[in-house]
C-alpha positions as CSV (number, residue, x, y, z in Angstrom):
1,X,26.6,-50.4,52.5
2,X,23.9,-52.8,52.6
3,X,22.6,-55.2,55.3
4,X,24.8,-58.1,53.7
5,X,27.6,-55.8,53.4
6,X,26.8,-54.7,57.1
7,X,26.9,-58.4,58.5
8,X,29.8,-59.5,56.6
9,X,32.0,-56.8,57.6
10,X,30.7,-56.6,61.6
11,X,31.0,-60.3,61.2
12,X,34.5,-60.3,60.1
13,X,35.9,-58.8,63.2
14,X,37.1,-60.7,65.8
15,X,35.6,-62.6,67.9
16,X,32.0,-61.7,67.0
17,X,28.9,-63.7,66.4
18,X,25.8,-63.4,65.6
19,X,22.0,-64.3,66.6
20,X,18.1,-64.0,66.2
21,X,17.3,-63.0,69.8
22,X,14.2,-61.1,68.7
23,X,13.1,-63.5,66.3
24,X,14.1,-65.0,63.3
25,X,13.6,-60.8,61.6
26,X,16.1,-59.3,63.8
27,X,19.9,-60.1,63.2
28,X,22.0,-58.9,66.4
29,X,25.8,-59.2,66.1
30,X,27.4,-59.5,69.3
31,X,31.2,-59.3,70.9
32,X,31.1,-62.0,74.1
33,X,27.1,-62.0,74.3
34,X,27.0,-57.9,74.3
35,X,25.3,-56.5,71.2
36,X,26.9,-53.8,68.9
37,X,24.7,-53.4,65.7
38,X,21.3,-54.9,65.2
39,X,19.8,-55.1,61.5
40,X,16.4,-56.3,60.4
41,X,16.2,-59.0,57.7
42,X,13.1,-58.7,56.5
43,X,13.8,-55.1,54.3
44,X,11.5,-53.4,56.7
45,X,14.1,-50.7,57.7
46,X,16.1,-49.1,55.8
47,X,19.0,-48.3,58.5
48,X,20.6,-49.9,60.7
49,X,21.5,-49.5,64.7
50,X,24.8,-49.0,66.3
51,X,26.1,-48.5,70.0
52,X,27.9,-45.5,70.2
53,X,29.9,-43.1,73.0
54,X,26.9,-40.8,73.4
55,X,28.4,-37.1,72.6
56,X,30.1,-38.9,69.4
57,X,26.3,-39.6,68.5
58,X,25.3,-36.0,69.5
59,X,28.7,-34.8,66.9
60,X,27.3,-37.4,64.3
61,X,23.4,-36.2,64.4
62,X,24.4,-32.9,63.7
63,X,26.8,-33.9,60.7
64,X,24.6,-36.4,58.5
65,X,21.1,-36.4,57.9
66,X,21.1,-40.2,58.2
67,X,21.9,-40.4,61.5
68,X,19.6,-40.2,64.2
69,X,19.0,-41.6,67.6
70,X,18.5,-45.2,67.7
71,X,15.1,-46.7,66.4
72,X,13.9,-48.8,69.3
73,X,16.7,-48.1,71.4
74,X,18.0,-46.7,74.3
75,X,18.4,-43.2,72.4
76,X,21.7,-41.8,74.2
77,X,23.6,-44.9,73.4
78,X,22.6,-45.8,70.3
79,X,21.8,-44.4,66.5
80,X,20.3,-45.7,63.5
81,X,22.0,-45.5,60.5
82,X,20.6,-45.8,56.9
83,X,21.9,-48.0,54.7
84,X,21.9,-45.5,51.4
85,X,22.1,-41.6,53.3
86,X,24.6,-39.7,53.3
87,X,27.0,-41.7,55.3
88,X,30.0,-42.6,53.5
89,X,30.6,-46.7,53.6
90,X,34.1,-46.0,55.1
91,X,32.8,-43.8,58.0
92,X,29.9,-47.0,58.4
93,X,32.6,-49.3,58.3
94,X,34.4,-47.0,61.0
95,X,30.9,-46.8,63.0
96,X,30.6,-50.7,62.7
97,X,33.8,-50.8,64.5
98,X,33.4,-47.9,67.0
99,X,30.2,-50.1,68.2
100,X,31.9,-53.4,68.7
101,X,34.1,-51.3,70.8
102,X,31.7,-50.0,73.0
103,X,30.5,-53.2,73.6
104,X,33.3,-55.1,74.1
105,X,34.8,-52.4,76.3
106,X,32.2,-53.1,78.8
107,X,33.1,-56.9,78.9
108,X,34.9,-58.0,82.6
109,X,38.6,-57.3,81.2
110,X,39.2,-61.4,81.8
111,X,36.4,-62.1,79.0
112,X,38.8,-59.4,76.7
113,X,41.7,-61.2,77.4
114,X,40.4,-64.6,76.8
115,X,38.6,-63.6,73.8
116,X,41.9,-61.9,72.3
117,X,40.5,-58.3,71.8
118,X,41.6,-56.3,75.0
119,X,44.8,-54.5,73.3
120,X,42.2,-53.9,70.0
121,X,39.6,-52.4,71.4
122,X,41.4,-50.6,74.2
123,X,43.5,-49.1,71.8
C-alpha cells in the first residue's frame, strides 16, 4: 500500500475523518475524535503508524521485519508500519482496521451507538 492507498481505505470506514492536528505534514485519521493511524504527507517516512492491542504488536514484531514499535509513539500501543516491507496489503488493510477498532472501542459506548459502529467494532 501507499499513503493514498492508506487514507482512502482508513477513510472509507465508517464513520471516520480525518485532520492535520500536527500541522499541515501530519494526516491523522480518527473514529469520533480518537486517532487510529497517523501518516506523514510530506514522503518523509516511509511507514506508517497504527494503534494496536499491545501483545498482537509483540506477535507482529516478531513476524515481519516491517513492523516495529511506533515511531513517535507511545511504543506498547502503537507500531509503525512500512508502506513497501514485507507486510502483505491485505494484512495492512486488516491492521488499518484492527486500529480503528482500538480506538473506537475506547469511545463512551453512547458515542458507538450514535455513530453506528458499536456492533462493528465490538464484533
Amino acid at each position: 500500500m501507499n499513503i493514498e492507498e492508506v487514507r482512502v481505505y482508513g477513510l472509507g470506514l465508517p464513520q471516520a475523518t480525518e485532520r492535520c492536528p500536527f500541522g499541515p505534514d501530519t494526516l491523522s485519521l480518527e473514529i469520533g475524535g480518537r486517532m487510529f493511524c497517523l501518516v506523514t504527507l510530506d514522503g518523509e517516512w516511509d511507514f506508517f503508524n497504527l494503534k494496536v492491542d499491545p501483545d498482537y504488536s509483540l506477535q507482529l514484531q516478531e513476524r515481519h521485519r516491517s513492523i516495529r514499535p511506533g515511531y513517535h509513539q507511545n511504543k506498547k500501543h502503537w507500531i509503525s508500519v512500512d508502506y513497501y516491507g514485507d507486510v502483505p496489503d491485505t494484512l495492512q488493510r486488516e491492521l488499518i482496521f484492527h486500529s480503528y477498532c482500538q480506538a473506537a472501542r475506547k469511545l463512551p459506548k453512547r458515542q458507538q451507538h450514535s455513530l453506528g459502529i458499536a456492533e462493528l467494532i465490538n464484533k
